[in-house]
C-alpha positions as CSV (number, residue, x, y, z in Angstrom):
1,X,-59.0,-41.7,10.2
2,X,-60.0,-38.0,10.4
3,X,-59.0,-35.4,7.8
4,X,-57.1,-33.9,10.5
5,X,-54.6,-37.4,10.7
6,X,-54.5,-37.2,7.0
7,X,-53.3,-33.8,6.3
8,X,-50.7,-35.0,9.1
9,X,-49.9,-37.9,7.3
10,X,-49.6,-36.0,3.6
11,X,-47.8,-33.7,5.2
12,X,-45.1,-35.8,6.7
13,X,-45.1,-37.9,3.3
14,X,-44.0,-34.1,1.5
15,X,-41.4,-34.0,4.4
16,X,-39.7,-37.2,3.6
17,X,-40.0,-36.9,-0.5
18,X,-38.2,-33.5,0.0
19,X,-35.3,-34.8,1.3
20,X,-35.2,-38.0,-0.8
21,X,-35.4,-35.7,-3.9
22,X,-32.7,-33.4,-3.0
23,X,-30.6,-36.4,-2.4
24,X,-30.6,-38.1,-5.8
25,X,-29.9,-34.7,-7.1
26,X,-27.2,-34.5,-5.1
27,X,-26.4,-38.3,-6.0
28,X,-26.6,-37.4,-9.7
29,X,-23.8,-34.1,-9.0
30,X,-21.7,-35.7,-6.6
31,X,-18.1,-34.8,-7.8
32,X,-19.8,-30.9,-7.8
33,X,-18.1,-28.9,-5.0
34,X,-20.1,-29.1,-1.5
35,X,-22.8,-31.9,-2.7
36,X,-21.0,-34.8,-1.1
37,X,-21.7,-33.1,2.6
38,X,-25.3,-32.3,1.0
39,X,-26.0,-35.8,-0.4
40,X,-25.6,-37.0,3.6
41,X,-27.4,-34.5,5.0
42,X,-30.3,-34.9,2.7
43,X,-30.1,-39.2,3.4
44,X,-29.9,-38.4,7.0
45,X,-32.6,-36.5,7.0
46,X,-34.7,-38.4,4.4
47,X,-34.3,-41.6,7.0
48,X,-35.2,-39.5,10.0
49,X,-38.8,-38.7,7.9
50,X,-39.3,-41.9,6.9
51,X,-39.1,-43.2,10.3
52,X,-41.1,-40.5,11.9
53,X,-43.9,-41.3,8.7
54,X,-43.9,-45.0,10.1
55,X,-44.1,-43.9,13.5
56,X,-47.5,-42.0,12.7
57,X,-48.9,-44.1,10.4
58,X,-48.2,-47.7,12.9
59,X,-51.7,-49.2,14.3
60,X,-49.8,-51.1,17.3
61,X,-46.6,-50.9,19.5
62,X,-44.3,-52.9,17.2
63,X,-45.2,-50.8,14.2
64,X,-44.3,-47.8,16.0
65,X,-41.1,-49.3,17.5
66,X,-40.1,-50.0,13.9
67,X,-40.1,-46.1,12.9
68,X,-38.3,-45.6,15.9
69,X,-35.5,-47.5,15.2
70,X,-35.9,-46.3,11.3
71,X,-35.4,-42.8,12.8
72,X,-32.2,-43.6,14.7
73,X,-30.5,-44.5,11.4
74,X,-29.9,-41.2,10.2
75,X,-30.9,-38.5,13.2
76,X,-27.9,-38.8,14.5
77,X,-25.8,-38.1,12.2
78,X,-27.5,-34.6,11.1
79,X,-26.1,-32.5,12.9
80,X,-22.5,-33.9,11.9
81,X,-23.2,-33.6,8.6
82,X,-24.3,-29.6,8.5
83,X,-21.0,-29.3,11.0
84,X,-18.9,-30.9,7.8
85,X,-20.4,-29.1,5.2
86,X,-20.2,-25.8,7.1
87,X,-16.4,-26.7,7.3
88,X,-16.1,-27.6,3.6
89,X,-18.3,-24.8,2.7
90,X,-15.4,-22.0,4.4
91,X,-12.6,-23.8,3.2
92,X,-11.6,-25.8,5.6
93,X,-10.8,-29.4,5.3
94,X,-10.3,-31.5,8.2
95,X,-8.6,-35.0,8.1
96,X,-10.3,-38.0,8.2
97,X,-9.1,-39.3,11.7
98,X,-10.5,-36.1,12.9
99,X,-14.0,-36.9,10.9
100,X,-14.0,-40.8,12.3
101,X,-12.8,-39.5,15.9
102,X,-16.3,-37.0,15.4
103,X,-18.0,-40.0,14.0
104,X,-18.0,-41.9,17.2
105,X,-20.4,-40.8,19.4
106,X,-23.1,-40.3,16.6
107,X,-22.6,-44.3,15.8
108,X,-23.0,-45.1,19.6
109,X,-26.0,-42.8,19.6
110,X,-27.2,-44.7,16.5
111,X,-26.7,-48.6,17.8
112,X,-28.6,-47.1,21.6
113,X,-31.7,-45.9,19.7
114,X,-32.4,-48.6,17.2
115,X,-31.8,-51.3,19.8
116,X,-33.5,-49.0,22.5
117,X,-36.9,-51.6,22.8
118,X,-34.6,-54.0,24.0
119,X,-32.9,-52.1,27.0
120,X,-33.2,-49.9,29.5
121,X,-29.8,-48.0,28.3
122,X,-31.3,-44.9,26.2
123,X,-35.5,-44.9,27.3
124,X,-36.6,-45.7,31.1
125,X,-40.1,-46.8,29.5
126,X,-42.3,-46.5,26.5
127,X,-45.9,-46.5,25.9
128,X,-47.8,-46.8,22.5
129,X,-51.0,-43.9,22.1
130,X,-53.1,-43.9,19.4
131,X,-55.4,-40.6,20.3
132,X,-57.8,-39.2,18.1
133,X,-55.2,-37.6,15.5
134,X,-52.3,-39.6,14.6
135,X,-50.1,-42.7,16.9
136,X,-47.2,-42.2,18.9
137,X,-44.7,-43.9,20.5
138,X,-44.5,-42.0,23.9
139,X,-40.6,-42.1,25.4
140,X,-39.2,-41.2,29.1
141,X,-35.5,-40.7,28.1
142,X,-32.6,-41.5,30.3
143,X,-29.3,-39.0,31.2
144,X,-27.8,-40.4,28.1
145,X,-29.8,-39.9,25.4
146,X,-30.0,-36.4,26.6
147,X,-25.7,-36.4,26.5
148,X,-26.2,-38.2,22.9
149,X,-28.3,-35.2,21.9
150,X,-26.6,-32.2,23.1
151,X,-23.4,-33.8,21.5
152,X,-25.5,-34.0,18.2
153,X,-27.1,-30.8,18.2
154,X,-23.9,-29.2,19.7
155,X,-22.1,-30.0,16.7
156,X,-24.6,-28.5,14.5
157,X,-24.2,-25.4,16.8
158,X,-20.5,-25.6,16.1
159,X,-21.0,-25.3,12.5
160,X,-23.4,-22.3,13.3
161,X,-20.3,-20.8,15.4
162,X,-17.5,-21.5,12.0
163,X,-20.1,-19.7,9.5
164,X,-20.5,-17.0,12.1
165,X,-16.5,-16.3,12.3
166,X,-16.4,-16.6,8.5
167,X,-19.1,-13.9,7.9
168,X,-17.8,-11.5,9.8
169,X,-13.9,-11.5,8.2
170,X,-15.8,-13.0,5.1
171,X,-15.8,-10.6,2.0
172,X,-19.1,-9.4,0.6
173,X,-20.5,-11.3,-2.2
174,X,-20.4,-14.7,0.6
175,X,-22.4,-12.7,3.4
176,X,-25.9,-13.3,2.1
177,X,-24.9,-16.9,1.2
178,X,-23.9,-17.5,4.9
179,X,-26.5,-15.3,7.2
180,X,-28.6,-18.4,5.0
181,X,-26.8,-20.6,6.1
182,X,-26.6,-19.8,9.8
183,X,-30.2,-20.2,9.6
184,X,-30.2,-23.1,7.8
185,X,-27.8,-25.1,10.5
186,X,-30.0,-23.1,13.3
187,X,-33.3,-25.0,12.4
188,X,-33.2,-28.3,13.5
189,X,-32.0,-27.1,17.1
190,X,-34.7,-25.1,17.1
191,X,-36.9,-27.6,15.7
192,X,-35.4,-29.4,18.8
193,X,-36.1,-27.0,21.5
194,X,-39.7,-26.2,20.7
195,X,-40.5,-30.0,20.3
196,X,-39.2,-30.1,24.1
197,X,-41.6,-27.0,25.4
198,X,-44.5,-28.1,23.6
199,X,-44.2,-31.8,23.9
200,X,-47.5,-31.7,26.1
201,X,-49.5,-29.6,23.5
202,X,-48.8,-31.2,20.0
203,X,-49.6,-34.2,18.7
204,X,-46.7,-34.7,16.7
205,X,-43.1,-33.7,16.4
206,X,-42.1,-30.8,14.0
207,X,-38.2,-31.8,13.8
208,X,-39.2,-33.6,10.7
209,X,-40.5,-30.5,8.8
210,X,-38.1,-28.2,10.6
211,X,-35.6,-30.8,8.4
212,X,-36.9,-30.8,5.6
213,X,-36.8,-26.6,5.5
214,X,-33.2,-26.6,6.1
215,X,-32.5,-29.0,3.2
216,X,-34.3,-26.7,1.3
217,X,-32.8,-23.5,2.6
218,X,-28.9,-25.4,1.4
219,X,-30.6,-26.3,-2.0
220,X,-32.1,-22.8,-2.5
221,X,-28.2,-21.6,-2.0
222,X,-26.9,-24.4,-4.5
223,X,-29.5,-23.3,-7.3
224,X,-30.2,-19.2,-6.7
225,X,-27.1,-18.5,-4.8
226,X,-24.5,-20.5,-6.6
227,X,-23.1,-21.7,-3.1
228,X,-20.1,-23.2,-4.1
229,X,-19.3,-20.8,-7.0
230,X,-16.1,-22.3,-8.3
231,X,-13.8,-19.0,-9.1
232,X,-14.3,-16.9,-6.0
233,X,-13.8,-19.6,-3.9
234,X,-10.8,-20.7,-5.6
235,X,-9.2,-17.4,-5.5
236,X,-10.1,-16.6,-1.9
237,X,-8.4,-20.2,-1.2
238,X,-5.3,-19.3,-3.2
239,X,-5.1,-16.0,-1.6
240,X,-4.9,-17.8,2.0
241,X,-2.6,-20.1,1.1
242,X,0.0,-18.1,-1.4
243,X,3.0,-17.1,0.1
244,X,3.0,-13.5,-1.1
245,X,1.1,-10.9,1.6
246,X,-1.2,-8.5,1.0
247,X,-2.7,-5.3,2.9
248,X,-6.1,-3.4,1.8
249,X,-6.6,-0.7,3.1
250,X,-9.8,1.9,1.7
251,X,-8.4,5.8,0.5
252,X,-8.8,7.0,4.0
253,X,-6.3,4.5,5.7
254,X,-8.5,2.2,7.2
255,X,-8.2,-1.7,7.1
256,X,-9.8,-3.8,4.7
257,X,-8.5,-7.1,4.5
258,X,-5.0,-9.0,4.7
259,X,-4.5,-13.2,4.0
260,X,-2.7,-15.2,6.2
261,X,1.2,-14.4,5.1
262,X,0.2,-10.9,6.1
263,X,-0.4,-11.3,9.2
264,X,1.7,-13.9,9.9
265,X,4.7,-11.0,8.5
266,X,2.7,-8.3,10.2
267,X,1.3,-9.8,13.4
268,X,-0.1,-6.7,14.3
269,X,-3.2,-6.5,11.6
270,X,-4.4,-10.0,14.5
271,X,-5.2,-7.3,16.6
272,X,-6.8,-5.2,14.1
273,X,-10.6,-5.4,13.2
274,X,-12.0,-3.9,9.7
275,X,-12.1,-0.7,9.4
276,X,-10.3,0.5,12.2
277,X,-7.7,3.0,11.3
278,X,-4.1,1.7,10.1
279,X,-0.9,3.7,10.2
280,X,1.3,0.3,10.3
281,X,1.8,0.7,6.4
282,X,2.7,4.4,6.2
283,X,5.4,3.3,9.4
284,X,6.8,1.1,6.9
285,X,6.9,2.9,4.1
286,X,7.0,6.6,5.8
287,X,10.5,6.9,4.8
288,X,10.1,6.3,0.8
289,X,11.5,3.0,1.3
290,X,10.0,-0.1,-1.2
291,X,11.5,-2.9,0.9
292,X,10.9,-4.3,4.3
293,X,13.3,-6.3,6.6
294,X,11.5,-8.6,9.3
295,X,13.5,-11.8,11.2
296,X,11.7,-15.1,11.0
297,X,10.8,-17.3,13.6
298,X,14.2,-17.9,14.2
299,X,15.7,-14.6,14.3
300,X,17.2,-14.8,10.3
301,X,16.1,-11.6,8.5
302,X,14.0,-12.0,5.6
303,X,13.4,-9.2,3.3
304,X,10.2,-8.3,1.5
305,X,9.9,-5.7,-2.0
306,X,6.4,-4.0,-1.4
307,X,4.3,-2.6,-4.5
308,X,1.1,-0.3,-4.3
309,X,-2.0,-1.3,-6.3
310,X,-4.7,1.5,-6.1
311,X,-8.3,-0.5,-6.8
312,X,-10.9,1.6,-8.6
313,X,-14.4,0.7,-9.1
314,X,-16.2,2.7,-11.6
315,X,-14.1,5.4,-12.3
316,X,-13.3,5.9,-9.0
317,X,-10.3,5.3,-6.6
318,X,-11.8,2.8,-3.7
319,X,-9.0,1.5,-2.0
320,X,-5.2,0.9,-2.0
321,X,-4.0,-3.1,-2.0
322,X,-0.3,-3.5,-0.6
323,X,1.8,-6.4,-2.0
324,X,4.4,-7.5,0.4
325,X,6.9,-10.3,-1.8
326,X,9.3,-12.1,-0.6
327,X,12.6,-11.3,-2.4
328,X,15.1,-13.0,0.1
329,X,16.7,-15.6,-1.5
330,X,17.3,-13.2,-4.9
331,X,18.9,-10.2,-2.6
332,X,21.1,-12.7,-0.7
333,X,22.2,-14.1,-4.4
334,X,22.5,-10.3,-5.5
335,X,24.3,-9.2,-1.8
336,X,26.8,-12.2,-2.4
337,X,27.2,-11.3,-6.3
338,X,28.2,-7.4,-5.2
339,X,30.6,-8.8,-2.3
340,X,32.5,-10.7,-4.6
341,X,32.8,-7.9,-7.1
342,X,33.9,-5.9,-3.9
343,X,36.4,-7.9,-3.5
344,X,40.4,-8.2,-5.0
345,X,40.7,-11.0,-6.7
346,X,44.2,-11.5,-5.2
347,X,44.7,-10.8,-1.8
348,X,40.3,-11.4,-1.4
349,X,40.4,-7.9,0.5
350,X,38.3,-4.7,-0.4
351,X,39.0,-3.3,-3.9
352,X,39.8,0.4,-5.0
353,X,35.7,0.7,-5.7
354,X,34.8,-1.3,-2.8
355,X,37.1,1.2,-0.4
356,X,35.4,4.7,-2.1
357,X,31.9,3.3,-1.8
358,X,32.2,2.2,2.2
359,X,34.5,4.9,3.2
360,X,32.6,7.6,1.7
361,X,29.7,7.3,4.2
362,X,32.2,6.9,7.3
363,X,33.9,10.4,5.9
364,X,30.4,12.0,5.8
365,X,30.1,10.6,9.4
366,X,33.1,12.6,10.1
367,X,31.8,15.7,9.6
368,X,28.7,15.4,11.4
369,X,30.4,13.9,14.5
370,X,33.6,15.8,14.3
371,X,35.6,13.0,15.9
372,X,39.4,11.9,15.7
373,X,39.9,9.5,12.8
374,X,42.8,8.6,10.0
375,X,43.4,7.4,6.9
376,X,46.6,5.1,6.3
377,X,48.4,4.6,3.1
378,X,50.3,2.1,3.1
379,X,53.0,0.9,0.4
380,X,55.2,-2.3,0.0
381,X,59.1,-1.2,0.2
382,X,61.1,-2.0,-2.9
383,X,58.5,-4.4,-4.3
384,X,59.4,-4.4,-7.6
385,X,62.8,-5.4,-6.6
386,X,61.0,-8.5,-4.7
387,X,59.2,-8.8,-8.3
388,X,62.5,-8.6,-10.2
389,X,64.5,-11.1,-7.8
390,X,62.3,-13.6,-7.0
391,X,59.9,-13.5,-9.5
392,X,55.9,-12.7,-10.1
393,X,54.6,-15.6,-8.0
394,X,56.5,-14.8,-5.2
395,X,55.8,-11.5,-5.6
396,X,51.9,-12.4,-5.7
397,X,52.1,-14.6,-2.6
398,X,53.8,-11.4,-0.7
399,X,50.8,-9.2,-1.7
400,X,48.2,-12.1,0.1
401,X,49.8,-12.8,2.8
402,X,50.3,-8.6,3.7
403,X,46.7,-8.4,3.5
404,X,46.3,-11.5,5.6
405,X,48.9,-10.4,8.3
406,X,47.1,-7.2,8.1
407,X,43.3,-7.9,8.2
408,X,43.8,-9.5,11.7
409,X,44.4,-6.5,13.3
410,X,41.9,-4.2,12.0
411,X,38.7,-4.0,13.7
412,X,35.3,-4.6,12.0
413,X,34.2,-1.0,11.9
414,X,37.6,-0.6,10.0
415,X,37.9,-0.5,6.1
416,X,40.8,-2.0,4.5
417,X,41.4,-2.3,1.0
418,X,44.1,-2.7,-1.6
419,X,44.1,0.6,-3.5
420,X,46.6,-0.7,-6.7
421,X,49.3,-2.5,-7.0
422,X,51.9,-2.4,-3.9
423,X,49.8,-0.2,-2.1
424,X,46.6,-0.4,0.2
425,X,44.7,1.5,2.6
426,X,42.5,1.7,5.7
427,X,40.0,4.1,7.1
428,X,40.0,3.9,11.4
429,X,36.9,5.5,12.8
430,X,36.6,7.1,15.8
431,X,40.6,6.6,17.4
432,X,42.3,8.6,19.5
433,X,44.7,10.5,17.7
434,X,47.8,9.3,20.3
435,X,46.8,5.8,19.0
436,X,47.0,6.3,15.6
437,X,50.8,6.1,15.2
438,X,51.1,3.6,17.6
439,X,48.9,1.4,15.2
440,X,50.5,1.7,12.4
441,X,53.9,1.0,14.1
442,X,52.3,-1.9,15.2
443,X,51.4,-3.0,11.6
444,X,55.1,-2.1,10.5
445,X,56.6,-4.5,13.1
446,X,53.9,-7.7,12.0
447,X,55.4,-6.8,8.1
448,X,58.8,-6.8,9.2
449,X,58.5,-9.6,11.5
450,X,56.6,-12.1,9.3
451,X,58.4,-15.1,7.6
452,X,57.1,-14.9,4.4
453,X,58.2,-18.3,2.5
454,X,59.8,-21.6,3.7
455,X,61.3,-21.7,0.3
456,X,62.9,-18.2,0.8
457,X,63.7,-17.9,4.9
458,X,65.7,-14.7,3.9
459,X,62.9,-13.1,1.9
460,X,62.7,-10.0,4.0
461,X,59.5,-7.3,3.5
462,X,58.7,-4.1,4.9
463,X,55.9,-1.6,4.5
464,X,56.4,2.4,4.4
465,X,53.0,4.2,6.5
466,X,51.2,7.7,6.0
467,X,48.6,8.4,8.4
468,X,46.5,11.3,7.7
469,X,44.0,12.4,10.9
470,X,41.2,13.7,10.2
471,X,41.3,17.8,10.4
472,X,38.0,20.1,9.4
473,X,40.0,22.7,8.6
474,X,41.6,20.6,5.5
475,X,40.2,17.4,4.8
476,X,36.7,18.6,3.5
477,X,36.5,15.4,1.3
478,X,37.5,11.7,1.9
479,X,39.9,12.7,-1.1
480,X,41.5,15.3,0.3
481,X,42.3,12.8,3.5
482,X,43.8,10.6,0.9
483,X,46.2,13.1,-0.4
484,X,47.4,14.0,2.8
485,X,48.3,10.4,3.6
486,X,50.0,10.0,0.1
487,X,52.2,13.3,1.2
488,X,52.8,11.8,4.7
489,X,53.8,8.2,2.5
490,X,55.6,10.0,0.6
491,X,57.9,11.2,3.4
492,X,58.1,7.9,4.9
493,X,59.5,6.4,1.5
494,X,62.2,9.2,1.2
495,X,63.3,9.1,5.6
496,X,64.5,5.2,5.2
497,X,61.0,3.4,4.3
498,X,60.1,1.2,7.2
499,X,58.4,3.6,8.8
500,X,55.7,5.6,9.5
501,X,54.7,9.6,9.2
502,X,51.9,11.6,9.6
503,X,50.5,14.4,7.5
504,X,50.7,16.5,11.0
505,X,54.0,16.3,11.5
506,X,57.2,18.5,10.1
């Protein structure tokens, strides 16, 4: 044997120990995060040496055969194995029917070339040449092994194509680690493609040292680069998959980075790439506003409490980070909390507070709009007589069922309240002032005509009405309204009760 087939033969000897090394390391750190991926690529490719070593080293066709079929153990199930780690690597775990569903055309690959001498399935021929340098098994493949071996390589490409996507929206401290890795998962194809062009003009296969360099490029990341550095990729996980969104944006507006509740709240950022100028979060917040209202899938509003982070590196002010939480569930507690203190405990109407706080608003939009609109007050006749007679609890049922009858014909833009005691109120918006008294004539009639108490068929009730519409000249406050619907009350009460009268009139 020349020294030329020697250093061949030393050489491929280094090629396989590399791998077989890097594997019992990986053996000896197996629950570490990313090894288990590592510890198959590194057998995988240790077997794929070691066959290719007994390929080059066999004196006669059977020898050579053998480190064929040695070979087929574990080549094709390399490119598989960079595809998992890549996935494992960028956080993504995928389920094992999807792994043994990948699996399967690697295993058929595997059973063609190790029982390849025996038919014509995977090599049309074969012929044994030992030349002057080192053996070789020389192979004429058929259509599928080259279908086996673009499915092989093309899932090594895949993982290529995942630690592409996750460099470019990766953050910065994992770009280094992944432009390595690229590389890494880019060698054996390759190693692949310039075995195929210069098949005619080496003696040997490189595909075996090509391997051996990307096992060493994914160890060289474990040891310098801390690949798999536990914090940083624990937090970026968390980050994903918290509920809570977040928006970062640099001091000049542009966009930085958001996590998946973000843009699943904010589709919009999908469409935006880094560093593109963002005005969605001065839209939302343009009008001083801390909260955010946005419907869910199903059209149910979900509200959202945003805080402002401003990050700083070294002194100085670097970036803004937007916190988007979901406070849904507290506000409808809260909503249903303030509607029940809104609310009369008797007749379960608006209270006194309740009526200020709602109609105030509706007053203001008075003035702006200028438009005919009233305030009624109106007041049980005789009720403490009804009190005196038939007692408190009849008294009480009279008092819930008036603001039953009543409710029904108010409409939803209306505000109708009980203002104390006997007495309530209601604020109609936006009604024609030649409607207003034929409302609350209507309201008299549903008093007068409604039978109050099986117990008591003679119980009779009426209500006395004051209407006040609205005037600019006079009412320059809801209060002022008020009082000129307690004057036109006042009327009713002393013309016969039963009635109604409005501030307008003599």
């Amino acid at each position: 044997m020349k020294m030329t087939d020697q250093l061949v033969l030393i050489i491929h000897v280094i090629t396989a120990a590399i791998p077989l090394t890097f594997f019992i390391i990986a053996l000896d750190k197996y629950q570490a995060p990313g090894m288990k991926y590592f510890a198959y690529l590194s057998f995988c490719v240790f077997i794929f040496n070691l066959g290719y070593l007994v390929e080059l080293s066999a004196t006669n066709e059977n020898g050579a055969f053998l480190g064929t079929q040695i070979k087929y153990i574990g080549v094709p199930f390399i490119g598989l194995s960079i595809f998992l780690f890549i996935l494992d690597y960028c956080g993504k775990k995928p389920k094992k029917p999807v792994v043994y569903l990948c699996m399967a055309l690697p295993v058929i690959h595997s059973l063609l070339g190790i029982t390849s001498p025996w038919h014509d399935f995977y090599y049309k021929s074969f012929f044994f040449l030992a030349n002057e340098t080192v053996a070789n098994l020389i192979k004429e493949p058929t259509i599928v092994y080259y279908l086996l071996y673009i499915y092989s390589f093309g899932i090594a490409l895949a993982g290529v194509v995942v630690a592409f996507f996750a460099y470019k929206n990766g953050v910065l401290w994992r770009k280094k680690q992944l432009i390595l890795l690229v590389i890494a998962a880019a060698i054996p194809g390759a190693a692949s493609a310039v075995s195929i062009f210069t098949r005619d003009r080496m003696s040997f296969d490189i595909s075996a040292i090509m391997l051996s360099l990307t096992c060493s490029v994914i160890a060289y990341l474990f040891i310098q680069q801390n690949l798999f550095k536990i914090a940083p990729i624990a937090r970026e996980q968390i980050i994903e998959k918290m509920k809570d969104a977040f928006v970062l944006v640099d001091m000049n507006g542009h966009y930085a980075d958001a996590n998946n509740a973000a843009k699943s709240l904010l589709p919009q950022l999908k469409l935006i790439s880094p560093g593109s100028k963002i005005d969605l979060i001065d839209k939302i917040l343009g009008e001083g506003r801390n909260t955010l209202e946005v419907p869910d899938t199903a059209g149910v509003p979900r509200y959202y409490s945003i805080s402002k982070t401003v990050i700083s590196h070294n002194s100085k002010e670097i970036g803004i980070c937007y916190m988007f939480f979901d406070i849904t569930e507290s506000k409808l507690f809260l909503d249903e909390v303030s509607e029940q203190a809104d609310r009369d405990s008797l007749t379960g109407i608006y209270n006194r507070g309740a009526f200020f706080k709602r109609a105030n608003p509706v007053f203001h939009k008075m003035l702006r709009v200028q438009t005919s609109s009233a305030v009624l007050m109106m007041d049980l006749d005789n009720f403490k007589i009804l009190n005196d007679t038939y007692g408190h609890q009849t008294g009480d049922l009279v008092l819930r069922r008036f603001a039953q009858e009543l409710s029904t014909h108010f409409r939803e833009a209306d505000i109708f309240a009980r203002y104390g005691g006997e007495e309530f109120c209601a604020v109609l918006y936006n009604v024609g002032e030649n409607k207003i008294k034929a409302i609350a004539n209507r309201l008299c009639e549903v008093i007068r005509n409604t039978q109050w108490w099986d117990k008591q068929p003679q119980l009779s009730v009426t209500v006395s009405i004051g209407a006040a519409i609205y005037d600019p000249a006079i009412h320059k406050t809801l209060e002022d309204m008020i009082a000129s619907a307690d004057e036109a009350l006042y009327k009713a009460k002393n013309t016969g009760r039963n009635r109604v009268c409005l501030s307008s009139e003599p």
